[in-house]
N, C-alpha and C positions, 0 to 999 in steps of 0.2 A: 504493500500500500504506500501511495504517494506521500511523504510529510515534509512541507515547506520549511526550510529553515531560517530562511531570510526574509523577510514580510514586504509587501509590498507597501505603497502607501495610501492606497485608496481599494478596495475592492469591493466592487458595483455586482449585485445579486439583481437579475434578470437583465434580457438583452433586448427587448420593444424600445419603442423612440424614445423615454424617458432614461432607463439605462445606458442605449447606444449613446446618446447622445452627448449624457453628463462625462463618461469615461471617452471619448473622442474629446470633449473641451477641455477635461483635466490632464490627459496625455499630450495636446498641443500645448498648454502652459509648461510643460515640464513634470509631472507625476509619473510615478510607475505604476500602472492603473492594470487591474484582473478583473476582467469580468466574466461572470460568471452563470450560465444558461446549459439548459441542457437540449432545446428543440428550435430556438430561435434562427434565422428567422422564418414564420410561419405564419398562415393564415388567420385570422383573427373574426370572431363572428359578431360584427359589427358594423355601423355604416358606413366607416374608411374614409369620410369625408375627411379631405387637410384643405382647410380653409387659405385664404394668401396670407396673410396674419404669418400662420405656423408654417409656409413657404418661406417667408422673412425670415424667419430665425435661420434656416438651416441653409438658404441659397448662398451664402460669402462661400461654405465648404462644400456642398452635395452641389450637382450639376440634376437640378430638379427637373430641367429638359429631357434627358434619359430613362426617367420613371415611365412606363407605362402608364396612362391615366386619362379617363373621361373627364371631360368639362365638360360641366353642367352649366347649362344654357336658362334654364327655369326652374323651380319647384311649384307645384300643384297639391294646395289644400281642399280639405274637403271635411265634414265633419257628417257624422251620424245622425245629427241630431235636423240637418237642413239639406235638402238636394242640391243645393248652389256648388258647386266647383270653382276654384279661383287660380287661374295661372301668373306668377309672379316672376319677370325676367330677371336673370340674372344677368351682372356684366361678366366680360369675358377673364378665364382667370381666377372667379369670384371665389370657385370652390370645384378643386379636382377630386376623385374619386377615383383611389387607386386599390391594387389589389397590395393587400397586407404583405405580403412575403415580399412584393418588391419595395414598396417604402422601408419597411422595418431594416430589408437587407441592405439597401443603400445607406439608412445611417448605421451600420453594424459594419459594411465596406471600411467607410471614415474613418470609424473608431480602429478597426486595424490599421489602415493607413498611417495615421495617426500613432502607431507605437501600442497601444492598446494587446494586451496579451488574452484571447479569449481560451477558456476552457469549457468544454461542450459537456458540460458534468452538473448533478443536482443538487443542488444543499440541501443536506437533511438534517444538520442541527451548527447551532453558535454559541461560543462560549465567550462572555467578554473576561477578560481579565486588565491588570492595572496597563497593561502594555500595549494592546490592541485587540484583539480580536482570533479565533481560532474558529474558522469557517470548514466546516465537517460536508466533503463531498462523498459520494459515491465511489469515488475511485480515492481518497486521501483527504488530507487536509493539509488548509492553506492559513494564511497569519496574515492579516495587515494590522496598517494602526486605525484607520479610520473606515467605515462601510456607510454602505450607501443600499439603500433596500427601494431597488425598481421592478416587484413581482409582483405586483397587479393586486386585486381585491384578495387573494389570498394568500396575502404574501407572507413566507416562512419568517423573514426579516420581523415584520410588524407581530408574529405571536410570539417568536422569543426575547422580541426588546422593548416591546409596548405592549399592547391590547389587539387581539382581532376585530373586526369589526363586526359589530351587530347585526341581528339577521336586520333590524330597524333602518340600519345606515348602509342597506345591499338593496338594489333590484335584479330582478331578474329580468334579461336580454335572450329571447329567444327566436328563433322564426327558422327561414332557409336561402340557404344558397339556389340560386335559379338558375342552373347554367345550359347555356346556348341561345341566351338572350339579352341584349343591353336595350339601353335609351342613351338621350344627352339630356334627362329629366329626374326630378328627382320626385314622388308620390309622398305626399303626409296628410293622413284622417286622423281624425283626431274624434273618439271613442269614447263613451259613458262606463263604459266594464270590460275592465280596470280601465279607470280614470287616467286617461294617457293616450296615441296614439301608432297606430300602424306605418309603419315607413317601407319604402323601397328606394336604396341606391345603388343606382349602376355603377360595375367592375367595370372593366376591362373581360369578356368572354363571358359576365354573367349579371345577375341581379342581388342586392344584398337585401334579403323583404325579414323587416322581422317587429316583433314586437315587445315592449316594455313594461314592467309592472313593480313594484316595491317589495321585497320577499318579504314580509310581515305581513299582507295584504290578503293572504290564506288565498292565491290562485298558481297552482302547480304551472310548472314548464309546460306540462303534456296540454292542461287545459288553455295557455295562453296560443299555443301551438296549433291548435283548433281552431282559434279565433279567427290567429292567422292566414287559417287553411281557406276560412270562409270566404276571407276576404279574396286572397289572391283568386278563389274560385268565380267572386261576382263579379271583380275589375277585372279579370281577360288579361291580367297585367304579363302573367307567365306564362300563358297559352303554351304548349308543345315543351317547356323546358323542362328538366328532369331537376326535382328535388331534394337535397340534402338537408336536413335539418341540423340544428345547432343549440346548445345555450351555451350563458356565459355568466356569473355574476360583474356589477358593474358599483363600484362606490356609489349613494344617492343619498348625501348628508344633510341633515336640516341645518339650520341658518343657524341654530344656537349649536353645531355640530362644527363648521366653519368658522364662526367666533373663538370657540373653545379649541382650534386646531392647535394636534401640539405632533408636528411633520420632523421634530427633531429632540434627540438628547444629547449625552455625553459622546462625543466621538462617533455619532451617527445620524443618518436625515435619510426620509422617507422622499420619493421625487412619483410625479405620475400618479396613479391609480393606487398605488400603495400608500402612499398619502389622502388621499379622498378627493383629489382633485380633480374632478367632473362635474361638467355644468347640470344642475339638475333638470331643466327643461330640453336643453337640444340634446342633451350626453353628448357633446364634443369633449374629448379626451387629450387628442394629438395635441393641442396647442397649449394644452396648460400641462400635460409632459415633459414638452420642449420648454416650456417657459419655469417649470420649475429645475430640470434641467443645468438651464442658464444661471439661474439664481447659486444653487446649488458649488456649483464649478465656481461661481463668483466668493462665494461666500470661506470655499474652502482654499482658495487662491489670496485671500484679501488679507491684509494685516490686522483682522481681528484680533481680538485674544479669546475670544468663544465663535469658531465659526458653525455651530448648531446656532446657538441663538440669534446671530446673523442673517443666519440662514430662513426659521423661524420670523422673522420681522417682516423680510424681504416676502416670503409669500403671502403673509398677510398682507402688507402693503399692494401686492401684485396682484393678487388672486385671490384670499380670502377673503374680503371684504366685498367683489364684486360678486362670487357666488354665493355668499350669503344674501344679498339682495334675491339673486334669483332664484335660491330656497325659498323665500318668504314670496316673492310671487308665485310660484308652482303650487301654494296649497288652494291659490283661485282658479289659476292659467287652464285646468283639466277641466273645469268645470265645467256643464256641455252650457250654463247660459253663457261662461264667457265665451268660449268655443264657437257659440252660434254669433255671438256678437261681431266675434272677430271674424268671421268669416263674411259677415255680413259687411264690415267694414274694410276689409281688403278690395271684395267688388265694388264698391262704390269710393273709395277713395285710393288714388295713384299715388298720393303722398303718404299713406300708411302704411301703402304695399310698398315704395318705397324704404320705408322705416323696418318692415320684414326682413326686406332684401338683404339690408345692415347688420342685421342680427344674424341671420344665417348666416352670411359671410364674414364675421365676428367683428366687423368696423363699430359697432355700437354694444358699449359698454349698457349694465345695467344702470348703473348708476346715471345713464343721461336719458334710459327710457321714455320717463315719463315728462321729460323736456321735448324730447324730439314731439311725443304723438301731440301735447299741446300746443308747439309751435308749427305743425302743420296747419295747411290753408283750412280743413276741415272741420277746426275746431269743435263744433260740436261730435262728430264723430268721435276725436282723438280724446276728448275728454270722456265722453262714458264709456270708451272702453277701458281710459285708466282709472276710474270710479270705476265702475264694474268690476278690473281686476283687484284694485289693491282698496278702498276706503268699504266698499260693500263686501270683503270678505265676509265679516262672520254670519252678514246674511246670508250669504251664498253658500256657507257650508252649509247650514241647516237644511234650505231648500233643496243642495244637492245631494242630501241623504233620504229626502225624502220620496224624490222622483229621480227616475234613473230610464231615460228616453231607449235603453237598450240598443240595438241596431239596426237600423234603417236598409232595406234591400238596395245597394248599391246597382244601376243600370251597366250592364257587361261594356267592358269599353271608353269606360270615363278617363280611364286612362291611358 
């Protein structure tokens, strides 16, 4: 059995965009960086949307022209609760949609290039001691002085040096892979049970259809899977493709969840998904990976004298503060009145479809949401949907516990 003698000085646990990444920025500064996966890079069962946002971060080193990837030209809402359909253009650029194994492996490329030493091996237990670290693989163990835990909603990292997380602070992500069919579109309904919406984004050779729900919420993989089946069966979305199905858990923290973040201790920081860092209404993942990432690398690079709690400020500063905003919208945002509202409001108004466009394509923070929908031309519009979503909450729960519009027989082809 392998045992390291000489310790490296960073050694990064999992190898997706938040791990490739931070160990490619600490091996370009000068680190001796180990990272550490056993399957990466690999597909991933999720929407795969990289917004330009999270192209910025990575374009100075990845040649993002090279990826394989759809650009999405529109997305298309539509909600259960109302027959109206709404297509919303996107600009060019706005948001590519690639397949997992090739983004994840282009920033995993980097991190080699970069010096980065990878081992295709599994962590199965961590022992800290006053020195560093003694990281117990499948084939041996390895020592640094500092770690970095980028393993996703289940990360080994976060149960031996923190807390797991709650089933409360997990959704479930499931649906299927569609292959031998794309678009340059992207499909979102938005559904009464479970409170949340249906998606499909085009790969490159396929369709990514699947759907989301809170694992506290008592609705099984198998039963959200059904949902989905239904769906894809009334939209004609996936006609002739052959189906794979998938789940996945996905971080989905409440807003006093995000306040309370605590992404780092003594000689270690959580980055990505192992950290809890997911927007809780779109679940875009990639950009706040990479931006914690950055922070990360920053914080372990910088003349602190605590680079955890540096590290810690910095994503509050960055990131926790605006996803906790959009925790505290999500407990109206599913609602099918605002749901209906807002769909109602995207067809009749090009300056709030507009204001969508933003959000998808991560140009608008939450924190200026409710700026942007007031200072549209349509002010009455823009203002009762942001009454609607945020000052009429606690009416809105009530009434959406008490009526639940089910689903609506979608027309084959709407898509």
């Amino acid at each position: 059995m392998y045992h390291a003698v000489t310790p490296v000085d960073v050694a990064v646990v999992g190898a997706g965009p938040a791990g490739s990444w931070t160990a490619c920025l600490l091996a370009r500064r000068g680190a001796r960086v180990l990272l550490l996966d056993p399957s990466h890079p690999r597909e991933k069962p999720c929407g795969g949307g990289v917004t330009a946002r999270a192209l910025e971060i990575v374009a100075p080193i990845v040649d993002v022209q090279t990826i394989p990837a759809v650009s999405i030209r529109s997305a298309r809402f539509a909600a259960s609760s109302t027959p109206v359909t709404v297509t919303v253009p996107l600009g060019a650029d706005t948001l590519l949609v690639a397949r997992r194994t090739e983004f994840d492996g282009s920033l995993l490329d980097a991190a080699r290039q970069a010096g980065v030493r990878v081992a295709k091996t599994r962590v199965t237990d961590i022992q800290q001691g006053p020195n560093g670290f003694d990281i117990q693989t499948t084939v041996g163990v390895h020592r640094s002085r500092f770690l970095i835990g980028a393993d996703g909603a289940n990360s080994i990292v976060r149960r031996r040096l923190s807390s797991p997380f709650r089933r409360d602070q997990l959704s479930i992500a499931t649906g299927f892979f569609a292959h031998g069919v794309t678009r340059d579109d992207i499909a979102i309904e938005f559904i009464g049970r479970p409170p949340g919406y249906v998606w499909s984004f085009p790969r490159p050779g396929h369709l990514a259809i699947g759907i989301c729900a809170q694992a506290d919420a008592g609705a099984t993989s198998g039963w959200l899977r059904t949902v989905a089946s239904s769906w894809i069966a009334r939209t004609g979305i996936a006609e002739g493709a052959r189906l794979e199905s998938y789940s996945w858990p996905i971080p989905s923290l409440s807003a006093t969840d995000f306040q309370t973040l605590k992404p780092s201790g003594p000689h270690w920081v959580f980055v990505g998904d192992a950290a809890g860092l997911v927007d809780p209404i779109t679940r875009e993942g990639i950009y706040f990976a990479l931006l914690s990432a950055q922070c990360a690398a920053d914080a372990l690079t910088s003349a602190a004298p605590d680079p955890s709690s540096w590290y810690a400020s910095a994503v509050q500063d960055s990131i926790g503060r605006d996803l906790a905003r959009a925790a505290r919208l999500k407990e109206s945002f599913f609602k099918p009145q605002f749901t209906h509202l807002l769909i109602d409001a995207l067809s009749h108004s090009p300056a709030i479809a507009a204001v969508m466009a933003d959000l998808i394509a991560g140009r608008l923070k939450y924190g200026a949401l409710k700026w942007r929908l007031v200072k549209t031309l349509e002010i009455g519009v823009g203002a009762r949907l942001f009454l609607s979503g945020l000052r009429n909450r606690h009416e809105l729960e009530h009434v959406g516990s008490a009526a639940d519009p089910g689903s609506k027989p979608l027309k084959p082809g709407r898509y």
